[in-house]
C-alpha positions as CSV (number, residue, x, y, z in Angstrom):
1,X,131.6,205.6,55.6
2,X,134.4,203.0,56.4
3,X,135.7,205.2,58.6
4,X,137.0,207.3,56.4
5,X,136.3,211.1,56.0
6,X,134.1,212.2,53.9
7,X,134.6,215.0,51.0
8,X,133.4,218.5,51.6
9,X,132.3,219.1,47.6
10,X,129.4,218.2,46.7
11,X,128.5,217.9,42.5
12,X,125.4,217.6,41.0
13,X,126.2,216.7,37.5
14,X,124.5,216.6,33.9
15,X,126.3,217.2,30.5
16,X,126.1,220.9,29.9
17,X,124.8,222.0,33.7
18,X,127.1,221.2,37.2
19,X,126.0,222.6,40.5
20,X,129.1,222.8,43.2
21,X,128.3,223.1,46.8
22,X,130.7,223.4,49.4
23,X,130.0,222.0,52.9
24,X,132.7,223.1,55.1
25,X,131.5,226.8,54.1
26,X,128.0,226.3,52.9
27,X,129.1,228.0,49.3
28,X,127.3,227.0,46.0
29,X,128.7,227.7,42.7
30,X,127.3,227.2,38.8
31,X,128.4,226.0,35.2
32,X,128.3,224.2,31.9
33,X,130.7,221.7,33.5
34,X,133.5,221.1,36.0
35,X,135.8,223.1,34.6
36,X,134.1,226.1,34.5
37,X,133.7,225.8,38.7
38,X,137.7,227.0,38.4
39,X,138.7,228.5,41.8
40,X,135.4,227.1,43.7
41,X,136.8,223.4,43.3
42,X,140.8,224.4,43.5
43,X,141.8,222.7,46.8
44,X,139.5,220.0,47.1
45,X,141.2,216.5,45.6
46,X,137.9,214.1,46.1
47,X,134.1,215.0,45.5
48,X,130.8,213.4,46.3
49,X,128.9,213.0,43.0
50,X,125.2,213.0,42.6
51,X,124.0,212.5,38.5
52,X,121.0,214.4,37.8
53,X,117.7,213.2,37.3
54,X,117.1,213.8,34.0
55,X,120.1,211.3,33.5
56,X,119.5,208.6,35.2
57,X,116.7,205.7,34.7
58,X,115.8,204.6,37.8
59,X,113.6,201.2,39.4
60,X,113.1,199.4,42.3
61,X,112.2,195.7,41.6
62,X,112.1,192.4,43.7
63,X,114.8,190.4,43.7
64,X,116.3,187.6,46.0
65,X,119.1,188.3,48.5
66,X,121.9,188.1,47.1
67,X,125.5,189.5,47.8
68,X,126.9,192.9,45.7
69,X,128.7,190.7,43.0
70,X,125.2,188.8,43.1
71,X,123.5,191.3,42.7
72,X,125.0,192.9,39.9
73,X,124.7,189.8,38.2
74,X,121.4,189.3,38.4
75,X,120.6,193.1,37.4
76,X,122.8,192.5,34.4
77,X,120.5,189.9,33.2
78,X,117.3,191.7,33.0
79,X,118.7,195.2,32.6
80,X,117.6,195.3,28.8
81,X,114.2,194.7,30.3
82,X,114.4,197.5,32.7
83,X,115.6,200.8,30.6
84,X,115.1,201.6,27.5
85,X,119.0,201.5,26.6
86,X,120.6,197.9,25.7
87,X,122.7,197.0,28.7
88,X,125.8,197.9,26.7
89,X,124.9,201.0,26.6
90,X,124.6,201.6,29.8
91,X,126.6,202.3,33.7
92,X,124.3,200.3,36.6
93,X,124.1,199.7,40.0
94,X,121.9,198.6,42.8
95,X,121.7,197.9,46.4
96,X,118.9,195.8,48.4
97,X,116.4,197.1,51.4
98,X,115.6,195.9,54.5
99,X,112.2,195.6,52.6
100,X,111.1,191.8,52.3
101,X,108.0,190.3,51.4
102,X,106.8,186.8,49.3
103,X,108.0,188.3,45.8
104,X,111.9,188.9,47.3
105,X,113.5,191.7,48.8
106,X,113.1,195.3,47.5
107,X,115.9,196.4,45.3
108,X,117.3,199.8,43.8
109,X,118.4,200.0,40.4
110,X,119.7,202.7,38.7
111,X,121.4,203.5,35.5
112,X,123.3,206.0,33.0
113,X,124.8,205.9,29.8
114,X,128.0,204.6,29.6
115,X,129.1,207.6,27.6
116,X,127.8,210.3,30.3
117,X,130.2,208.5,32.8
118,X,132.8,208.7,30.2
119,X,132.5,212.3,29.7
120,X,132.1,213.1,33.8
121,X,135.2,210.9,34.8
122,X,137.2,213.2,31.9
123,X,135.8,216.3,33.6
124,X,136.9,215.5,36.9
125,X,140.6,214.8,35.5
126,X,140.7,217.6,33.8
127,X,139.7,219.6,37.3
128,X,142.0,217.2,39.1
129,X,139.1,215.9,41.5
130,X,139.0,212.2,42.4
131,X,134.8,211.1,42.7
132,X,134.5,209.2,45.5
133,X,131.2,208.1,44.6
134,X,129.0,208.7,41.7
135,X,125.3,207.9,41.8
136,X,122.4,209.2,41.4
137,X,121.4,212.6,43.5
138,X,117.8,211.5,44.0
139,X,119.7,208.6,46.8
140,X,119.9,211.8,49.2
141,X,116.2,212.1,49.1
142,X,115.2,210.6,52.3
143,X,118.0,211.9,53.7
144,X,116.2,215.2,53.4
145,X,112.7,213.9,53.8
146,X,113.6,212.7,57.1
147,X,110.1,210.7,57.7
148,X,109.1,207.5,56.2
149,X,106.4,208.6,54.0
150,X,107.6,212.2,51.6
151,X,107.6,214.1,48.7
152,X,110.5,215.8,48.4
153,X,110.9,219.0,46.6
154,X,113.8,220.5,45.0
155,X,113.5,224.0,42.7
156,X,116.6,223.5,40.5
157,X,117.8,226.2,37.8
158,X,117.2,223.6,35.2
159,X,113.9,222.3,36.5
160,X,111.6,221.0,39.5
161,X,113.0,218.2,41.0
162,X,110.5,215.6,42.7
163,X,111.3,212.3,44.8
164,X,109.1,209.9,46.0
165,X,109.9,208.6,49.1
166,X,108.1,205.6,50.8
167,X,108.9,203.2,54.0
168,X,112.2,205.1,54.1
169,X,113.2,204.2,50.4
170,X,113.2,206.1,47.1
171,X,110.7,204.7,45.0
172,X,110.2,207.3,42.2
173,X,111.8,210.5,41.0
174,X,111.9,212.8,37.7
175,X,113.0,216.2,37.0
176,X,109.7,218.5,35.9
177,X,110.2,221.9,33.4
178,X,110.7,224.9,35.4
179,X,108.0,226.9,34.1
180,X,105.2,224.0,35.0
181,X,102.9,224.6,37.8
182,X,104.2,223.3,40.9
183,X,100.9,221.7,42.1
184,X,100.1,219.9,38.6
185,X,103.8,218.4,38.6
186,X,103.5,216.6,42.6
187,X,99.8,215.2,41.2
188,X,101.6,214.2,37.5
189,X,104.5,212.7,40.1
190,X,102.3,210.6,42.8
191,X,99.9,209.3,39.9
192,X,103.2,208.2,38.4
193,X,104.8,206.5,41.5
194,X,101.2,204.9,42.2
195,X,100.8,206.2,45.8
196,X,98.4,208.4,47.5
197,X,99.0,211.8,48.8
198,X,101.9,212.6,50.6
199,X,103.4,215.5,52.6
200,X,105.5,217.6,50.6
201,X,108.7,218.4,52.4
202,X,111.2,220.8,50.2
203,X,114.3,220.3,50.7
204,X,118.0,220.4,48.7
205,X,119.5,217.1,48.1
206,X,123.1,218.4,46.9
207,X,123.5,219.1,50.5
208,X,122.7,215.4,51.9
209,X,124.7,213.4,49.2
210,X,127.0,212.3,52.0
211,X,124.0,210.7,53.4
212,X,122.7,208.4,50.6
213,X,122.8,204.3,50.3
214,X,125.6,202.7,49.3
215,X,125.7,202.6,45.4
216,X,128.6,203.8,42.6
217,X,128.0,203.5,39.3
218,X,130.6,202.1,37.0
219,X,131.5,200.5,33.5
220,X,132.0,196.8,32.8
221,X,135.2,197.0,31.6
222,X,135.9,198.6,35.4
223,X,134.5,195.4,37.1
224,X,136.4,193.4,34.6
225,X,139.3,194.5,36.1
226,X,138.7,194.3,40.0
227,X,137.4,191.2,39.4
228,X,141.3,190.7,37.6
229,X,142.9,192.0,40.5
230,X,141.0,190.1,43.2
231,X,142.1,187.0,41.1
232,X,145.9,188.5,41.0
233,X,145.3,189.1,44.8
234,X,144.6,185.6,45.7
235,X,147.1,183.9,43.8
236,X,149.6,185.7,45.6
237,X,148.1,184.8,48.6
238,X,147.9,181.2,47.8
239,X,151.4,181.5,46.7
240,X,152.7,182.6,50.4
241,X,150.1,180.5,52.5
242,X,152.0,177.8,49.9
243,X,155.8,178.7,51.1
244,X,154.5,179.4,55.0
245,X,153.5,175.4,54.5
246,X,156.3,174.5,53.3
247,X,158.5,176.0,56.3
248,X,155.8,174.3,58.5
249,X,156.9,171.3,57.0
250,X,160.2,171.6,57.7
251,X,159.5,172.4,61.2
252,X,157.6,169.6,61.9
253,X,160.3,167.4,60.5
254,X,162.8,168.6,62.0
255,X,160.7,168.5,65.7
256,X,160.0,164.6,64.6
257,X,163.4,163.5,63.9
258,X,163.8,165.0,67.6
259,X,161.4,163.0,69.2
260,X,162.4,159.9,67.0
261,X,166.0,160.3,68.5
262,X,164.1,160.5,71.9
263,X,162.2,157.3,71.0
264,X,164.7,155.3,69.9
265,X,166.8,156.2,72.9
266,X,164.2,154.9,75.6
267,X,163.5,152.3,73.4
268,X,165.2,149.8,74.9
269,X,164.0,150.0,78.5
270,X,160.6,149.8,77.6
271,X,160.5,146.8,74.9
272,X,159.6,144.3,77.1
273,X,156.5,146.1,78.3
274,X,156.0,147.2,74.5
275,X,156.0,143.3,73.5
276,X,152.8,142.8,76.0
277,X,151.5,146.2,74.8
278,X,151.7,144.8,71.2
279,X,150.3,141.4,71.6
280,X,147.5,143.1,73.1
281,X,147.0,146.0,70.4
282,X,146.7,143.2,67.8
283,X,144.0,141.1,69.0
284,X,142.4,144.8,69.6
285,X,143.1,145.8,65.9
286,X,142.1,141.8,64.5
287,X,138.8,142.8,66.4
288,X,138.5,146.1,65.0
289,X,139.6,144.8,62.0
290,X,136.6,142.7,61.5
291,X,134.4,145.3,63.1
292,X,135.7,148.1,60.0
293,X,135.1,145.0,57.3
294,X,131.4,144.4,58.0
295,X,130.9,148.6,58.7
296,X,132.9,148.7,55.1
297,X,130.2,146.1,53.6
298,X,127.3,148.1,54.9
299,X,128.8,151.4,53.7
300,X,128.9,150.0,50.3
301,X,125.3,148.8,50.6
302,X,123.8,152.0,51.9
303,X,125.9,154.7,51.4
304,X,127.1,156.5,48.4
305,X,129.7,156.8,47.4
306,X,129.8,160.0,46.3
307,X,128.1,163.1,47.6
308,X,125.8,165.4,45.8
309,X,127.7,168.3,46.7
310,X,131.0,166.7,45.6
311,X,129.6,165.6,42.4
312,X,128.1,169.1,41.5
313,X,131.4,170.5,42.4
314,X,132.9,167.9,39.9
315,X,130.3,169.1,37.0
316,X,131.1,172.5,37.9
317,X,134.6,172.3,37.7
318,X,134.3,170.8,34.4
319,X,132.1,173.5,33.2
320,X,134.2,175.6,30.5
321,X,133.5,179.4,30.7
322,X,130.4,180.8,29.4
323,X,128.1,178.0,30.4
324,X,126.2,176.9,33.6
325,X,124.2,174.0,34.7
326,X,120.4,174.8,35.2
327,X,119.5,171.5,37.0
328,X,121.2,168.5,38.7
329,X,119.4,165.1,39.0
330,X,121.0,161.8,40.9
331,X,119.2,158.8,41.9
332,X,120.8,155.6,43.4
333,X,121.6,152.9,41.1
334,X,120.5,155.3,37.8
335,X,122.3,157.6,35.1
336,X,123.3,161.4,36.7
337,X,121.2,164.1,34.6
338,X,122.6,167.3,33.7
339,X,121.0,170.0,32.5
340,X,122.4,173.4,31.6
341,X,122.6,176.4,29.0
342,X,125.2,177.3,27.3
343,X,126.5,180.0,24.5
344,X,127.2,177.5,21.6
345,X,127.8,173.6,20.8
346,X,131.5,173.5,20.9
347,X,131.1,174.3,25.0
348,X,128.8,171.5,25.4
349,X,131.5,169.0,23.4
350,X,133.9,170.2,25.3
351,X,131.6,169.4,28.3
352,X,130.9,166.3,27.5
353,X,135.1,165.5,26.9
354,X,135.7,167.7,30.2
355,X,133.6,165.2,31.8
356,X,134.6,161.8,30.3
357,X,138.0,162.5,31.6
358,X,136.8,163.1,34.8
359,X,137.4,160.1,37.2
360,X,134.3,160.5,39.0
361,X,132.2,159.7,35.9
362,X,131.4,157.2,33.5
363,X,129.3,156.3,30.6
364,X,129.2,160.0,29.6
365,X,127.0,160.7,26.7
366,X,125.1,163.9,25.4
367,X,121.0,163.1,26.0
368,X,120.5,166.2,23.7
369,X,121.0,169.6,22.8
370,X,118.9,172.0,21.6
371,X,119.1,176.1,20.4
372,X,117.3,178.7,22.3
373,X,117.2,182.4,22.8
374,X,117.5,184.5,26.2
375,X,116.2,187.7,25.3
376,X,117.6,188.3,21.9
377,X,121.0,185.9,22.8
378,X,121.4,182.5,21.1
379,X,122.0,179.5,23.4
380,X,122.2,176.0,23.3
381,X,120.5,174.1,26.1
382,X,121.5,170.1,26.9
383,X,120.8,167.1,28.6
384,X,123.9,165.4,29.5
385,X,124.0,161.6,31.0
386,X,126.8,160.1,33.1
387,X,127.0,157.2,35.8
388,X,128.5,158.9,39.3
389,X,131.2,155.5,40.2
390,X,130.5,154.0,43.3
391,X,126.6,154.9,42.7
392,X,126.0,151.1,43.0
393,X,122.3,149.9,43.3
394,X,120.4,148.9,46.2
395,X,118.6,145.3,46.3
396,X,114.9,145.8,45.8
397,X,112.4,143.3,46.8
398,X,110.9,140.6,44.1
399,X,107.8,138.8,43.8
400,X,108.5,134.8,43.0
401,X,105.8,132.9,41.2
402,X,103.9,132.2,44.8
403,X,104.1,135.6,45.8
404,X,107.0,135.4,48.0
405,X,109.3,138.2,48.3
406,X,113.1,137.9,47.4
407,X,116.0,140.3,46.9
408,X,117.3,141.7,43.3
409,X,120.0,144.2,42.8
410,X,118.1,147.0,41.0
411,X,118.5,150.4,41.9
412,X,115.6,152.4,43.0
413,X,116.1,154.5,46.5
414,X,116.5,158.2,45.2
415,X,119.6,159.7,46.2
416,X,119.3,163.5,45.6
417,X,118.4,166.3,43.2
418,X,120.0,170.0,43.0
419,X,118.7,172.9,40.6
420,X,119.8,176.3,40.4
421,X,120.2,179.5,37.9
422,X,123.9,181.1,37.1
């Protein structure tokens, strides 16, 4: 994985029951938590993690492509919707398939209570073992399936552990009682996962961990702060690509007053030829000059001004934090239309002053702004107006009392439209 090497321990982890297995000797070892392992984990400084069924909600849903940070996003979003936890309450992740069909691409999510990670992390300290990974132990299921189609099997001391495995991809898994018939269980599981029979292949998942997707659960307040230090990371980068320019800049001045000296030493031999040079350079510049005027007139008639991507940028940048724009509307010759969501009125007023002072806007005005709810959260959803300068209209043919045809400055080409979701 990266290149790196992989740990030998192996966890499988719930509050009150922790099974050890170590790979470089095949050894297992049992108890009511990490602690309890004692000599079996003395030596080993990382482990590979895998949470137990019974503690961990688990779906796989459509979603669009989208990168990790993405990703998480948009799981955050709907993760109330998924578990029966509120999303504070709860450590996520997810990772996307190869799997792609109308509806998006099939996507992996998985979750535990915040307060289980909390608990295993201080377990782990207190051993002195580093997790390189924690997620859920079903992952390692096709691993251990190794076919397309399986049900994988797994008699645990605190249960029957059964995966569904399907095109290669964990679909659905649950830890059975111990003391329920076997057979009853894979029929309760398949009916459950809605798929038809499969072929049961037993198998122990501690041992494949090393094997499984991608995917590390974690609490919000631990991507609060990598996403702090990737901010910290590139300022200092900007701050040294800032000094490397300015010793570039110095270079370059100092190589220019070089070649000035240079210039103004030859100088003198070539003037004459210069002179003839010159005279001929400015009827070649008075022809381009002319040539750039009427390409400047048509510009201004059919070009604007300003792009749509540079006058979404602009709203964006304008945007404070905790809002986001929804829709973008821009038509030659007409008001800009903003639409957006955010998580109360004093963001839109600040908005609306964020884009008054904004020299790439006019008229700006608030069209309306309304309350809503996403999910149980309070929002306010507006309108906002604003004229994009340089948006000028284009003439627009006009019917004179004989039915002639004759040209008005009214704006009506369409120039572009953008929409989009935060």
């Amino acid at each position: 994985m990266n290149g790196r090497q992989l740990p030998t321990l192996h966890l499988e982890w719930a509050p009150g029951n922790v099974l050890a297995l170590d790979r470089s000797d095949n050894r297992t070892a049992r108890g009511a938590d990490i602690s309890e392992l004692g000599r079996f984990v003395r030596g080993h400084k990382e482990a590979l993690v895998g949470v137990s069924r019974g503690s961990v909600f688990l779906k796989t849903i459509r979603l669009p492509k989208a990168t990790p940070d993405e990703l998480r996003r948009l799981v955050n979003l709907r993760l109330g919707q998924l578990f029966p936890l509120p999303a504070s309450e709860l450590a996520f992740d997810a990772y996307q398939t190869n799997d792609q069909n109308m509806e998006g691409w099939l996507t992996v999510v998985a979750a535990m209570r915040s307060q289980d990670l909390v608990q295993l992390r201080s377990e782990l300290a207190q051993a002195g073992l580093k997790a390189t990974r924690i997620f859920p132990v079903a992952l390692a299921a096709p691993a251990v399936a190794k076919q397309s189609d399986a049900l994988v099997v797994d008699k645990l001391p605190n249960g029957l552990a059964l995966d569904v495995v399907k095109d290669g991809v964990l679909r659905f898994s649950r830890l059975a009682p111990e003391d329920s018939p076997t057979g009853l269980e894979v029929q309760r599981t398949l009916m459950a996962a809605g798929v038809e029979d499969l072929d049961a292949v037993r198998g122990r998942t501690l041992d494949e961990l090393h094997r499984a997707p991608e995917f590390s659960f974690s609490l919000n307040e631990d991507r609060a702060k990598e996403e702090k230090h990737l901010i910290a990371g590139k300022t200092r980068l900007s701050i040294l690509l800032l000094v490397s320019s300015l010793l570039l800049a110095g270079f370059i001045w100092v190589e220019h007053a070089e070649a000035q000296a240079r210039k103004d030493k030859a100088s003198a031999v070539w003037e004459t030829k210069l002179k003839t040079l010159r005279v001929i350079r400015d009827a070649e510049l008075a022809k381009a000059g002319r040539a750039v005027s009427v390409r400047g007139s048509l510009d201004r008639a059919f070009v604007t001004a300003q792009p749509l991507s540079d006058i979404v940028q602009a709203a964006a940048t304008a945007l404070p934090e905790g809002s986001w724009l929804i829709g973008v509307n821009a038509e030659r010759g007409k008001p800009l239309q903003l639409r957006g969501t955010a998580m109360n009125g004093q963001q839109v007023a600040k908005l609306v002053d964020g884009l008054s002072r904004t020299p790439r806007f006019r008229d700006v005005r608030l069209v309306f702004a309304n309350g809503a709810k996403i999910e149980e959260t309070p929002v306010v959803q507006f309108n906002i107006a604003a004229t994009a300068v340089g948006n000028l209209p284009m003439p627009q043919p006009e019917k004179t009392k004989k039915g002639a045809v004759k040209r008005a400055a009214t704006a009506t080409p369409r120039v572009a439209s953008a929409g989009g979701t935060p």
